[in-house]
C-alpha positions in Angstrom: -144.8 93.5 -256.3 -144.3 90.4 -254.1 -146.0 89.9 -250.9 -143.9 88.6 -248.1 -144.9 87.3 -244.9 -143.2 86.2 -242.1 -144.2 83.9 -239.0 -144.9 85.7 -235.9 -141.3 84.2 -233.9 -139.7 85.8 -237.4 -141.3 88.8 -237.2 -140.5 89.2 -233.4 -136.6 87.7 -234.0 -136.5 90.9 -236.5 -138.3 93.5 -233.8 -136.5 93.1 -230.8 -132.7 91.9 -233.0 -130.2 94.6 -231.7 -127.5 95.4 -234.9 -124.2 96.9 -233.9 -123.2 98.3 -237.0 -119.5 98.4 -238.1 -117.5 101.4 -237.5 -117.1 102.1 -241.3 -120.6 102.1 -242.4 -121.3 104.7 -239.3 -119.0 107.4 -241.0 -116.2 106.2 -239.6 -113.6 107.0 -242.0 -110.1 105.0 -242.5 -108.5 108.6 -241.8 -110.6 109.4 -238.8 -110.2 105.9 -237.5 -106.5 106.8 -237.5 -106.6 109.6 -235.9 -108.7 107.6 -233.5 -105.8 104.9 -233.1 -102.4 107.0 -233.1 -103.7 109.6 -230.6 -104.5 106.3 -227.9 -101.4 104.3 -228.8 -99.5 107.1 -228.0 -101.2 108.3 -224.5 -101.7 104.4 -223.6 -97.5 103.7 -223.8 -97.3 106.9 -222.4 -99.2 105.8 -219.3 -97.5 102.8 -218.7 -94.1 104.6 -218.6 -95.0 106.8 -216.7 -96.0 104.0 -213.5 -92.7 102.5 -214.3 -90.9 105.8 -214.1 -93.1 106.1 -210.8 -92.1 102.7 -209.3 -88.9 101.3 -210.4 -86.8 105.0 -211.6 -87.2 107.2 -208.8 -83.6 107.1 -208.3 -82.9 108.2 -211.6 -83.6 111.7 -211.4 -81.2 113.5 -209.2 -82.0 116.8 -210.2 -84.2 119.1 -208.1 -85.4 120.8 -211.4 -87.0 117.5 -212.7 -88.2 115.2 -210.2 -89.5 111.9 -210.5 -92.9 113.1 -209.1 -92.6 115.6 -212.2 -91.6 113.1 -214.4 -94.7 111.1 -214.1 -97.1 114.2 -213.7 -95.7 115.7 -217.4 -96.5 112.4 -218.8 -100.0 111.7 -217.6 -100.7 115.3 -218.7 -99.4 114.5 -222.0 -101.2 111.4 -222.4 -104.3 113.0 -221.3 -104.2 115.3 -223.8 -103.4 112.7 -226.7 -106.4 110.4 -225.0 -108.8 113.2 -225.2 -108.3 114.1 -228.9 -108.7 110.4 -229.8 -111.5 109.9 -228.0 -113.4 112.9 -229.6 -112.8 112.0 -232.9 -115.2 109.3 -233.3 -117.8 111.1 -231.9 -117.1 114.2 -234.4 -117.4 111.5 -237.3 -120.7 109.7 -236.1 -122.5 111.9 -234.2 -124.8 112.8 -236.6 -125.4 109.2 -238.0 -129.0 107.9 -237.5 -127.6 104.7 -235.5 -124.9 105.7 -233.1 -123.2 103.4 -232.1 -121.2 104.1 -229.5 -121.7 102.7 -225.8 -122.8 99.4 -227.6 -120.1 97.8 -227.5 -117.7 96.6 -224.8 -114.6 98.3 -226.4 -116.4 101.4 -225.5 -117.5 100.8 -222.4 -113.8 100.0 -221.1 -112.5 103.4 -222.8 -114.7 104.9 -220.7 -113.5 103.6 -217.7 -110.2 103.7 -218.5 -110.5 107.5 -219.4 -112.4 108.1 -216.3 -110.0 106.8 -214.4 -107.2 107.9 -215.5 -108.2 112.0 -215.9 -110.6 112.1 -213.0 -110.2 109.2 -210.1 -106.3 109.0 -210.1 -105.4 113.0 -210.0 -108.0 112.7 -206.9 -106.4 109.9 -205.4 -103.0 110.9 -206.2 -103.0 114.7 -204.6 -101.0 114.7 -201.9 -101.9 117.3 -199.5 -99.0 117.9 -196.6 -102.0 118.8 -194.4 -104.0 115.2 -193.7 -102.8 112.5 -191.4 -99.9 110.4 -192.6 -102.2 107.2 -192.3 -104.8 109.0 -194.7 -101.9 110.2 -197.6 -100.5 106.3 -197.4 -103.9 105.3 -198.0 -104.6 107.2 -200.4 -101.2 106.5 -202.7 -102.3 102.6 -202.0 -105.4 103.7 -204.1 -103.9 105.3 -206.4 -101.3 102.2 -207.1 -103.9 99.6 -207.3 -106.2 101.4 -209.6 -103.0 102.5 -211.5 -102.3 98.6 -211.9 -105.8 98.2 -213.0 -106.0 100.5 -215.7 -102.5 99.6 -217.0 -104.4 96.5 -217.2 -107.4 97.3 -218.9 -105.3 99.3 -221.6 -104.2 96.3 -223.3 -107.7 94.7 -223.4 -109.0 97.9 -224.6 -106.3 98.0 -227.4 -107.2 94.2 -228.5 -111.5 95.0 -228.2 -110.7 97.5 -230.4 -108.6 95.5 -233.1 -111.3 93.0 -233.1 -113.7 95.3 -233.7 -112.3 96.8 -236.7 -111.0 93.3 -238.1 -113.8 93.7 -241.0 -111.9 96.5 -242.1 -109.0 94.9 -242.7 -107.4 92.1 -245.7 -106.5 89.2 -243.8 -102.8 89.7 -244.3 -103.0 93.6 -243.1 -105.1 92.3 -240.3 -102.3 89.6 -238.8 -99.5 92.4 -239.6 -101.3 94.7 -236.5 -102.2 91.7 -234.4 -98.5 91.0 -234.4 -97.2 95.0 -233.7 -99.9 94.7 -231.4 -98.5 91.6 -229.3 -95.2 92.8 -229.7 -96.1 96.1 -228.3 -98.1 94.7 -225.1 -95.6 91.5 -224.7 -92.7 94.4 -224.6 -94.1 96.5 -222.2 -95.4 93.8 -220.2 -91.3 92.5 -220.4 -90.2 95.7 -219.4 -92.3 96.1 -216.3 -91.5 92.8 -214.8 -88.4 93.4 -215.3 -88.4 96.2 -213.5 -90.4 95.2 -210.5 -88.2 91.2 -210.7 -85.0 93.5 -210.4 -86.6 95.7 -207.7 -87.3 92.6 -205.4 -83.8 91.2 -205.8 -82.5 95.0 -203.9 -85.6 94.6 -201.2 -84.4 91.6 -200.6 -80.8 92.4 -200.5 -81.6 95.3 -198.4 -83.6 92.7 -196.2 -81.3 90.6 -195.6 -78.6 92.8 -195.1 -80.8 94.5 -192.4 -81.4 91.3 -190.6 -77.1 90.4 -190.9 -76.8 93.8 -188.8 -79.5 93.2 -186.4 -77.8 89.1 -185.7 -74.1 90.7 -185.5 -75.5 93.6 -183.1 -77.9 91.1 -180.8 -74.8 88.8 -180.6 -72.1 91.7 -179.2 
């Protein structure tokens, strides 16, 4: 038997020490942290189509048996649904895990917010009811944009958190292979939706200036 002691700053260093422990070694399996990944990656490309849809395709659908409005309404619903399952997973797989170790990390903490505001502050927000004042449904939608932009901002920081996280889990080689689907997945979407909204000022400002061309010929006759 060997007696070991340790200085009281050692002692305290090892009493108040806070260990996140790695998802893995919390009975996290490879399979369940799949079913963790695939579920999100779907409803988080999901989501983002949908605001594009939204803001740059409205003109698209021309049919009154599939509007735009329905368009994006069918996909949140789906990505909710996707976001939900993968959510729950990890909690069906740690739950009972002496150290759970969820909510201790920052890539949990943005889920969270991300899910919250996606499921329960935008469908709030976004409700248009024919009812209120004009002034209050325009403010509203404003909402509802901005904190749109927001999550579709916090999705790809969530996504790369959580790649981080897991990086212990991977061979080095495996590990650059999803950091690059990864990039190429965010860089394309991000591509996509400045496209979009580059193309989208070029007809405003078309439409502006043809505006103003009327109103110079008209003030001149």
């Amino acid at each position: 038997m060997v007696d070991v002691h340790f200085s009281e700053g050692e002692q305290l260093k090892m009493d108040t020490e806070i260990v996140i422990p790695s998802p893995l070694s919390n009975g996290l399996t490879t399979t369940s942290l799949l079913l963790h990944v695939i579920p999100l990656i779907i409803a988080y490309t999901l989501t983002p189509i949908s605001i594009i849809v939204t803001r740059f395709c409205k003109s698209w659908f021309k049919s009154k048996k599939l509007t735009w409005l329905d368009a994006h309404l069918y996909l949140q619903l789906i990505s909710h649904g996707f976001s939900c399952f993968g959510i729950l997973i990890p909690f069906f797989f740690v739950i009972d895990q002496d150290e759970f170790y969820h909510f201790k990390t920052l890539h949990s903490w943005v889920g969270l917010i991300i899910i919250l505001g996606s499921i329960i502050i935008q469908p709030i927000i976004g409700t248009i009811d024919s009812t209120e004042p004009p002034e209050k449904i325009r403010r509203n939608l404003y909402y509802h944009s901005v904190i749109g932009r927001i999550i579709f901002t916090l999705i790809f920081f969530e996504i790369y958190l959580g790649i981080r996280l897991t990086s212990d889990l991977f061979s080095s080689q495996n590990f650059q292979l999803i950091s690059i689907l990864y990039y190429t997945w965010a860089l394309s979407l991000i591509l996509i939706f400045l496209g979009f909204e580059i193309k989208l000022i070029i007809k405003r400002n078309k439409r502006f200036r043809k505006k103003h061309s009327n109103n110079s010929k008209n003030k001149q006759k």
